[in-house]
Structure formats: C-alpha cells, structure tokens
N, C-alpha and C positions, 0 to 999 in steps of 0.2 A: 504494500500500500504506500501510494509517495505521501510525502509529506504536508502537502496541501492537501491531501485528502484526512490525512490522521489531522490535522489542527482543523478542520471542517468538524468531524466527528466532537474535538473539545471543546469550539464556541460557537453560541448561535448567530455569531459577527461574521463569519465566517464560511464563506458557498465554495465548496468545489467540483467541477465537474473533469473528469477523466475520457480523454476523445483520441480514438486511435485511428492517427491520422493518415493512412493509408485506408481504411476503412471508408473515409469522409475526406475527399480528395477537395470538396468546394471551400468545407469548413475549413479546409486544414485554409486554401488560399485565402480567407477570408481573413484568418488570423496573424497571418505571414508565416506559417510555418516552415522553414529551410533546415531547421534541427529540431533534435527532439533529444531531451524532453523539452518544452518551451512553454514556459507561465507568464500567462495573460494576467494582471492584475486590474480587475475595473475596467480595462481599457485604454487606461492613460499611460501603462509601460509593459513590459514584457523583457523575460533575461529567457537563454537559451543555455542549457546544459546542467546538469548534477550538479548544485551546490553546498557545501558544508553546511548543515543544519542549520547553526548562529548565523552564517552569511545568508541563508534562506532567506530566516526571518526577518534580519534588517534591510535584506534588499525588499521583500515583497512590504513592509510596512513602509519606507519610503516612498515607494510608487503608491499607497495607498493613501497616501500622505499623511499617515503618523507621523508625528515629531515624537524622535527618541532623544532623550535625554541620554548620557552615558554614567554607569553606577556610579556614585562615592569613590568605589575604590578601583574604579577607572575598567571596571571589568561587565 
C-alpha cells in the first residue's frame, strides 16, 4: 500500500486514489504522467518517483500549502 494511501486510511483530510496508469492511458495524459509513481497533490503540484517517507510528507504538505514550521530541536 503506498503511502498516500496509508495517510488517507489515518485522516479524514486526506483522499487518495491509486490509478494504474497503463490501465487508463487518457487519465494517465490528463495528469502528465511520464513516470511513475507520480503524486498529484490538489492539483497545484505533483513530484514523480519513490520518496523517503519525511521527504513524502513535506513535499506533499507544501504543494498542499501547509506551512510547516521546523521542530524546536530542528528535527
């Protein structure tokens, strides 16, 4: 299960849909898909390939346009 789908299952904030993009050849061009995996966030950005977990998260909350603060103790 990727990871936008496991953080879907944890908040109600939170949609994800899984689309196999050889399966849906229009969808896929609709979205630009040239790699894969590729996450669409809202619409306003999209990153293409396996990210480390942490990098997941702060990338997909940026494009979502969360303002992340960084911890106290810088971590």
């Amino acid at each position: 299960m990727s990871l936008a789908n496991r953080m879907a299952l944890a908040s109600e904030h939170v949609h994800a849909l899984t689309v196999e993009a050889n399966e849906f050849p229009e969808l896929s061009r609709q979205f630009g898909v040239s790699g894969v995996p590729r996450t669409v966030i809202n619409r306003a950005g999209a990153f293409v390939g396996a990210l480390p977990e942490a990098q997941f998260v702060e990338t997909a909350l940026k494009l979502a346009g969360v303002d992340i603060e960084p911890a106290p103790d810088g971590g």
